[in-house]
C-alpha positions in Angstrom: 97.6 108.0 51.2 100.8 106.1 51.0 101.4 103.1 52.7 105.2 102.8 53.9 106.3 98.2 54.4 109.1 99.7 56.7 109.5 98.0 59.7 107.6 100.5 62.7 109.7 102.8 64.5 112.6 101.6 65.7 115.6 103.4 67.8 118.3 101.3 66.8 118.1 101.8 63.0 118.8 105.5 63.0 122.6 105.9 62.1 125.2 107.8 64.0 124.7 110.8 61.7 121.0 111.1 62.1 121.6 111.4 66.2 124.7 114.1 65.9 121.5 116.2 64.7 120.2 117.1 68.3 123.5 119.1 69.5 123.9 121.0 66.4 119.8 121.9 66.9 120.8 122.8 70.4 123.8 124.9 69.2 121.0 127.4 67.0 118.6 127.6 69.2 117.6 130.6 71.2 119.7 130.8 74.5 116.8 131.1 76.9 115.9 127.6 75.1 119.0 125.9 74.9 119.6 125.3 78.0 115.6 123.2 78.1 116.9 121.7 75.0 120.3 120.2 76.3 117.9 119.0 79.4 115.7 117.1 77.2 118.3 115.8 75.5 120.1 114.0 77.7 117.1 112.7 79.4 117.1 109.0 77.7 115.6 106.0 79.1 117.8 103.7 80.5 116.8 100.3 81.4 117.0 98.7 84.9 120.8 97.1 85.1 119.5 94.7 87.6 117.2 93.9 84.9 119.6 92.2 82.7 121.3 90.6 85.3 118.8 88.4 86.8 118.9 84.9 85.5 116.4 81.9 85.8 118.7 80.4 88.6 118.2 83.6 90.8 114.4 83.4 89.9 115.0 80.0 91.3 116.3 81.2 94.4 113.8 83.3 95.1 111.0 80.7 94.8 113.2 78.4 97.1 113.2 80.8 99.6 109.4 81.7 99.7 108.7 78.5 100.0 111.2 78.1 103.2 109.7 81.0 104.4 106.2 79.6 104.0 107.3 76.6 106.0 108.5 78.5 108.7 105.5 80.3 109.3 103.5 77.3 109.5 105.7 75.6 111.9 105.4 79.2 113.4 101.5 79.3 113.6 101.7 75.4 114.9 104.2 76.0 117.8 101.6 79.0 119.1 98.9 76.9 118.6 100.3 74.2 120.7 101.5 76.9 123.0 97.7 78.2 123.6 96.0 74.5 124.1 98.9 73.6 126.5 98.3 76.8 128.7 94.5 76.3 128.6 94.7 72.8 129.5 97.2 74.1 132.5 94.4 76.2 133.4 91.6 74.1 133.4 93.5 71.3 135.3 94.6 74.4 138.2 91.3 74.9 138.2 90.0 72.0 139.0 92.8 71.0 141.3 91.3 74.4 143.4 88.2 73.0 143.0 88.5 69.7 144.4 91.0 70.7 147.5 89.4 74.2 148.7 85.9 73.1 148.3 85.2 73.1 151.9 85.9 76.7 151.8 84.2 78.5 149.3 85.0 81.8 151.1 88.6 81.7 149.9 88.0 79.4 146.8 84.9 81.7 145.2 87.4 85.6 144.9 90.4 83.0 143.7 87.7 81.6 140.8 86.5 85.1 140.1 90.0 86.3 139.9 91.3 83.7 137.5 88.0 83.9 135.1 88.9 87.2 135.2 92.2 87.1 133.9 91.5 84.4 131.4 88.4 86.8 130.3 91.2 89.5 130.2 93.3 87.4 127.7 90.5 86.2 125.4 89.1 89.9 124.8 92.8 91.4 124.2 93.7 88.4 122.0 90.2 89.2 120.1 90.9 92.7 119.5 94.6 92.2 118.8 93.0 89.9 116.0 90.4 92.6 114.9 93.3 95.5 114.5 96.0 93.5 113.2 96.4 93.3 109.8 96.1 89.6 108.5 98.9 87.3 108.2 99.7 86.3 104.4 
């Protein structure tokens, strides 16, 4: 067994003369085959042209901007947070305000409790299996 020390296979060493092979191949071959033939042949693999145009500074870009977005959806997540205490503390203090003034009569002051523990009930369970279905958030 011989052992060759050229380089391995390599596209870009075989000369103009060695690749004008494949059409005249084509040209003898069956006709039910040539057609396959000229297929195959000009299948070649081309690279991506986007590829070879990006640069570092576009890589740079990119990162700039993930990190912008990342930002954003923390200020984002923040705002809603804020949102939810501020509603819940509205709540609580409605609450008690209805508390303190219609406490004299609990026939109009127990249905409006019920109604509004309700609701906030309500809103707790859908916002619990909005979280359960939703995918998560990256």
């Amino acid at each position: 067994m011989a052992t060759h020390p050229e380089a391995p296979f390599n596209r870009s060493s075989f000369s103009a003369e060695e690749d004008s092979i494949a059409p005249e191949f084509i040209s003898r071959a069956p006709e039910e085959f040539s057609e396959v033939l000229s297929l195959f042949a000009s299948i070649q693999s081309t690279p991506n042209p986007l590829a070879e145009k990006v640069t570092s500074e576009h890589i740079g870009t990119v990162l700039t901007n993930v990190d912008k977005k990342d930002e954003r959806a923390h200020k984002e997540r923040n705002q809603i947070r804020w949102f939810i205490i501020t509603t819940m503390l509205f709540v609580f203090v409605f609450v008690g305000f209805l508390i303190v003034f219609l406490k004299d009569s609990p026939d109009l002051l127990v249905p409006i409790i019920a109604s509004i523990f309700s609701f906030i009930g309500g809103f707790a369970g859908g916002y619990g299996y909005k979280s359960k279905r939703s995918p998560p958030e990256d």
